[in-house]
C-alpha positions as CSV (number, residue, x, y, z in Angstrom):
1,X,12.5,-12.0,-11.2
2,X,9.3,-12.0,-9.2
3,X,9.3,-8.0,-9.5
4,X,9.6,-8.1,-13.0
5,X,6.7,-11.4,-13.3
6,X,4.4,-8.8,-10.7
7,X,5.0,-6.0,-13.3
8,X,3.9,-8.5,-16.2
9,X,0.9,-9.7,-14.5
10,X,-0.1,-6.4,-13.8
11,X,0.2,-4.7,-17.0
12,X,-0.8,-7.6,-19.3
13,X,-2.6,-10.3,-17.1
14,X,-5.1,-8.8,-15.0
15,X,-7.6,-8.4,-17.6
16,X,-7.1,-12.5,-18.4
17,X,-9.4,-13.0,-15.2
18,X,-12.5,-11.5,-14.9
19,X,-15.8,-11.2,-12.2
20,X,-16.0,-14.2,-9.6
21,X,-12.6,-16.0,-10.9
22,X,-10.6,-12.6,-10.6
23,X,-11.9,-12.3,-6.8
24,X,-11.4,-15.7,-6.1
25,X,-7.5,-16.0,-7.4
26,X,-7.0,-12.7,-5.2
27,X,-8.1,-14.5,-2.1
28,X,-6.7,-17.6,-3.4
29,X,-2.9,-15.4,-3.1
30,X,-3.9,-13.3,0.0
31,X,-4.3,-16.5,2.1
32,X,-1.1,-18.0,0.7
33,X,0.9,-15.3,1.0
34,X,-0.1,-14.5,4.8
35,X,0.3,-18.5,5.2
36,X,4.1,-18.3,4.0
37,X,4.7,-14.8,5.9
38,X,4.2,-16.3,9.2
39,X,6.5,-19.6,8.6
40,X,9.1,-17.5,7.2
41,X,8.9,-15.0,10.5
42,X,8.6,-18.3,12.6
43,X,11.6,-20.2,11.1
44,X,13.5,-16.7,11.2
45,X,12.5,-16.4,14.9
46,X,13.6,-20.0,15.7
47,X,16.8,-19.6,13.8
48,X,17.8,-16.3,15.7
49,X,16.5,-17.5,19.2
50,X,19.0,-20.6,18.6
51,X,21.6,-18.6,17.9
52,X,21.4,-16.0,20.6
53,X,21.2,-19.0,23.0
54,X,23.4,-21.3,22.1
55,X,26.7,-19.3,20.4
56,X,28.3,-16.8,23.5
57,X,30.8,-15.7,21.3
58,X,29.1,-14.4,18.6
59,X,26.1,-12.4,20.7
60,X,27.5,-11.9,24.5
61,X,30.4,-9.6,23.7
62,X,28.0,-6.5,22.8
63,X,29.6,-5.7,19.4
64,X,26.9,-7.6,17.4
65,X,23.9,-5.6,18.6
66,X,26.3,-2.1,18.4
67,X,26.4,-3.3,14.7
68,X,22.6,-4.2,13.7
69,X,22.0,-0.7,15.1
70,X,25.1,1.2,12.7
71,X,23.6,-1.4,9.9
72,X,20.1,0.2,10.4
73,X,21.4,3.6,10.6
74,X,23.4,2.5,7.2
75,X,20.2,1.0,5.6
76,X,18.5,4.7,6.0
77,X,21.3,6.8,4.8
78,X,21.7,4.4,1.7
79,X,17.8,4.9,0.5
80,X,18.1,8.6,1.5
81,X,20.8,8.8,-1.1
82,X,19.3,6.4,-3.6
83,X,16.1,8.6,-3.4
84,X,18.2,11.9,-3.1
85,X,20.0,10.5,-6.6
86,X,16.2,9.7,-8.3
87,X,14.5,12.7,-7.5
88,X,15.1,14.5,-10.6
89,X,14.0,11.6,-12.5
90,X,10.6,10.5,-10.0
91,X,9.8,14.5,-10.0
92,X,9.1,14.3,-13.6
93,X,7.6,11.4,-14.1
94,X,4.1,10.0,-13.8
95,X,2.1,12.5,-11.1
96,X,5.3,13.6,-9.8
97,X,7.1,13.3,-6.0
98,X,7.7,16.4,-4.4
99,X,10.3,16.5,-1.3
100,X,7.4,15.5,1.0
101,X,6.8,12.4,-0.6
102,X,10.6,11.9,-1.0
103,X,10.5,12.0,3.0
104,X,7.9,9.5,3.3
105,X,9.7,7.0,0.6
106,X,12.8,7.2,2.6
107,X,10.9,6.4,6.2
108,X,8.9,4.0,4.6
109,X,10.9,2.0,3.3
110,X,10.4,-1.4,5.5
111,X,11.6,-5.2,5.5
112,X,9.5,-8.3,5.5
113,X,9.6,-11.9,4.5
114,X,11.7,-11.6,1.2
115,X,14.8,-10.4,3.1
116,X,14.1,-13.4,5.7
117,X,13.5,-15.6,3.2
118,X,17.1,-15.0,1.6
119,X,18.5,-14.7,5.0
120,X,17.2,-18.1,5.5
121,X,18.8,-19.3,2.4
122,X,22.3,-18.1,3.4
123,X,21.8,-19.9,6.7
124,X,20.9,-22.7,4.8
125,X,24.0,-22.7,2.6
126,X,26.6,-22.2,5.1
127,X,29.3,-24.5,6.6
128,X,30.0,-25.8,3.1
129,X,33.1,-23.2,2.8
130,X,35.5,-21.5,5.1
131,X,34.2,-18.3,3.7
132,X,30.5,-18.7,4.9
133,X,30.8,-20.4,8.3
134,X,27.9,-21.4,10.4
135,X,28.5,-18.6,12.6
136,X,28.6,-16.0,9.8
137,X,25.1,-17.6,8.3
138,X,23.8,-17.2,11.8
139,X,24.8,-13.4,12.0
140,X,23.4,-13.1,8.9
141,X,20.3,-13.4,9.7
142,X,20.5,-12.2,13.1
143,X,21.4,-8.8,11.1
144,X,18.5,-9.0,8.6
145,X,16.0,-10.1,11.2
146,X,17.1,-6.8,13.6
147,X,16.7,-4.9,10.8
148,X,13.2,-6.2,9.8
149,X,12.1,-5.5,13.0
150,X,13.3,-2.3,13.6
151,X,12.5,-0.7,11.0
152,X,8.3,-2.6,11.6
153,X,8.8,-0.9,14.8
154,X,10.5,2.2,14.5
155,X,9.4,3.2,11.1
156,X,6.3,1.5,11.1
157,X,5.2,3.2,14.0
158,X,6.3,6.6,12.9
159,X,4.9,6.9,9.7
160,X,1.6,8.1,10.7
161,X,3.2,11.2,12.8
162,X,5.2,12.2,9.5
163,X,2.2,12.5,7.7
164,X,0.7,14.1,10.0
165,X,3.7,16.5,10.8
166,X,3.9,17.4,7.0
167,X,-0.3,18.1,6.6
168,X,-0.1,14.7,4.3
169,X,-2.9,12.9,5.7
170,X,-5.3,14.9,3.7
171,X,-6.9,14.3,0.6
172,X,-5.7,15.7,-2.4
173,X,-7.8,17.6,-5.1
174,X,-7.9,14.7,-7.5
175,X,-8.8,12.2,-4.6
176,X,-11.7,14.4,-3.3
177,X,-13.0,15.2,-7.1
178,X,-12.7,11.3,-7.1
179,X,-14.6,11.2,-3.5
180,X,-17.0,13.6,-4.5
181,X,-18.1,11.9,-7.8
182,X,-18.1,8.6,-6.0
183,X,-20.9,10.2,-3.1
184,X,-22.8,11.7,-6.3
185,X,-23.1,8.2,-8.3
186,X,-24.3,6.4,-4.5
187,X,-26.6,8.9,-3.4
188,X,-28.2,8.5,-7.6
189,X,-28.4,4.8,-6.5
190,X,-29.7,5.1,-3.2
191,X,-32.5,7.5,-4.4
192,X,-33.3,5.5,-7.5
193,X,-34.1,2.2,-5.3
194,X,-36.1,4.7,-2.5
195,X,-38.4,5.6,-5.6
196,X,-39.1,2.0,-6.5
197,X,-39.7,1.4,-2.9
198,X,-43.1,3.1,-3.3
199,X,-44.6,0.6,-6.2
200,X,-43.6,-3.0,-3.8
201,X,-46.8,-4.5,-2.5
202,X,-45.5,-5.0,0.6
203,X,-43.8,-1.8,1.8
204,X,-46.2,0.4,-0.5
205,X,-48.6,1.3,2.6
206,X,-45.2,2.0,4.6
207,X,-45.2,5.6,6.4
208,X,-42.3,7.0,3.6
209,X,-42.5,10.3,5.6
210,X,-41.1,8.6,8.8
211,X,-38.8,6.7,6.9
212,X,-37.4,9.7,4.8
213,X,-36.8,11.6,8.8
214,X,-34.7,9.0,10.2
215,X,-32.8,8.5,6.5
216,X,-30.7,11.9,6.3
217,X,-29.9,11.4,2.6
218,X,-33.3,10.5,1.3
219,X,-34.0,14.2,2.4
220,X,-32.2,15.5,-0.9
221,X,-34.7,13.6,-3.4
222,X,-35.8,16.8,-3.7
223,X,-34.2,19.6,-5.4
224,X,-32.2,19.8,-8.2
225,X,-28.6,18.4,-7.1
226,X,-25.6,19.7,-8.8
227,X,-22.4,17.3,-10.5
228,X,-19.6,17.4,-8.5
229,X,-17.4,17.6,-11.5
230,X,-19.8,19.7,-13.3
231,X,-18.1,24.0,-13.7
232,X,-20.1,27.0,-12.7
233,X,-19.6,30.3,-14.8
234,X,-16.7,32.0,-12.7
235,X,-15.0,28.6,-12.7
236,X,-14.0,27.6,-16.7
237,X,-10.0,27.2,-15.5
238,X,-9.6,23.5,-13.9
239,X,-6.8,23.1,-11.5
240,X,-3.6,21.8,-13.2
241,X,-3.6,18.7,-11.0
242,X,-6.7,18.0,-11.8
243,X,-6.2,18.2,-15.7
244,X,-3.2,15.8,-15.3
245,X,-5.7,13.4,-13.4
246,X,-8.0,13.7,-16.1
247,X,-5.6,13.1,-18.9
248,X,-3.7,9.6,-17.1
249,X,-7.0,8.3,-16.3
250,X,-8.1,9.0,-19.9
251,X,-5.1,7.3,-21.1
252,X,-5.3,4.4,-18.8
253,X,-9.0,3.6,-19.7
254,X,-8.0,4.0,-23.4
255,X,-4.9,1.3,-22.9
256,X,-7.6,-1.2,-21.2
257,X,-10.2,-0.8,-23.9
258,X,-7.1,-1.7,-26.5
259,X,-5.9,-5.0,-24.3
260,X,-10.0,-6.0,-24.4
């Protein structure tokens, strides 16, 4: 339910709020979200502490921890298949996943405060059945709490080697046109204000030579400076990749200006 209402809001909703109000709400969230984050890892930590402590014969006989380790070796395989099973579909669909990215979305799949949060409620919930006893409701979240923070440790911690191991920490073509154009539109800006610099009555008499040697990128107002998205003679054939940027990012501003 809250994916599906995230997916609304993000489709439909965003463009309800607008400037200041849009930038407020998102702080508004942020702070309210990180609020309930750390009560829901505090009550989790409380909850498992207590347990540990105070039940020997669920934790002290060994088998519990042998079990949150084959549950987190479980909780990989089972996303390495569900990901192995979607591939076909993800390949084709949007910009595409290739097997790298495949790798990634298996390692990076962590655990936070929704599976505590559930945890929590089973916890809360049990006693009132011979089925759920307290002690199972206090493996329970023993197991989801392991799991949260092994895979915040191990993955987590990981991550960043992987994508470094498979040359992923790189910007692609479409992110450095993206880069590129972004560097262009700045350096416009930051030349266009230098030049009005000249006509203020009090930094007109300023030494602009000086200023202009310690200022490395006032040093191009000269010159005739080339678009970076702009195609020389012996380049008329765009990269695919870039085309299919092109394309979604002209459909996506044409779906906006329909929703205004």
């Amino acid at each position: 339910t809250v994916m599906s209402l995230g997916m609304f809001y993000s489709a439909f909703a965003k463009t309800a709020f607008k400037g200041e109000s849009q930038q407020s709400l998102h702080h508004f969230w942020e702070m309210v979200a990180y609020i309930a984050n750390t009560l829901i890892f505090i009550l989790s930590g409380v909850v498992i502490a207590e347990g540990v402590l105070g039940d020997d014969n669920v934790f002290h006989h060994g088998t519990s921890w042998t079990h949150l380790l084959l549950l987190y070796v479980y909780v990989q395989l089972s996303r390495c298949i569900v990901v192995g099973a979607l591939f076909p579909l993800l390949r084709y669909f949007g910009y595409g996943l290739d097997w790298k990215e495949a790798i990634i979305l298996i390692w990076s799949g962590l655990r936070g405060a929704v599976a505590l949060s559930l945890s929590l409620s089973v916890k809360r919930s049990s006693g009132r059945s011979p089925e759920l006893t307290p002690e199972t409701g206090t493996l329970f979240v023993f197991f989801t709490g392991g799991i949260v923070f092994l895979t915040l440790i191990v993955n987590g911690s990981t991550t960043q080697f992987i994508l470094r191991f498979l040359d992923m920490d790189k910007l692609t073509a479409a992110k450095k046109r993206i880069l590129e154009f972004t560097k262009y539109e700045m350096l416009n800006k930051a030349l266009e204000a230098f030049g009005e610099l000249g006509d203020d009555e009090e930094l007109g008499p300023a030494d602009w030579a000086t200023v202009k040697r310690y200022i490395s990128c006032l040093n191009e107002i000269q010159g005739e400076r080339v678009h970076p998205h702009g195609t020389s003679e012996n380049d008329t054939n765009l990269d695919p990749m870039n085309l299919k940027d092109i394309r979604i990012r002209l459909l996506n501003g044409n779906q906006l200006l329909h929703l205004f």
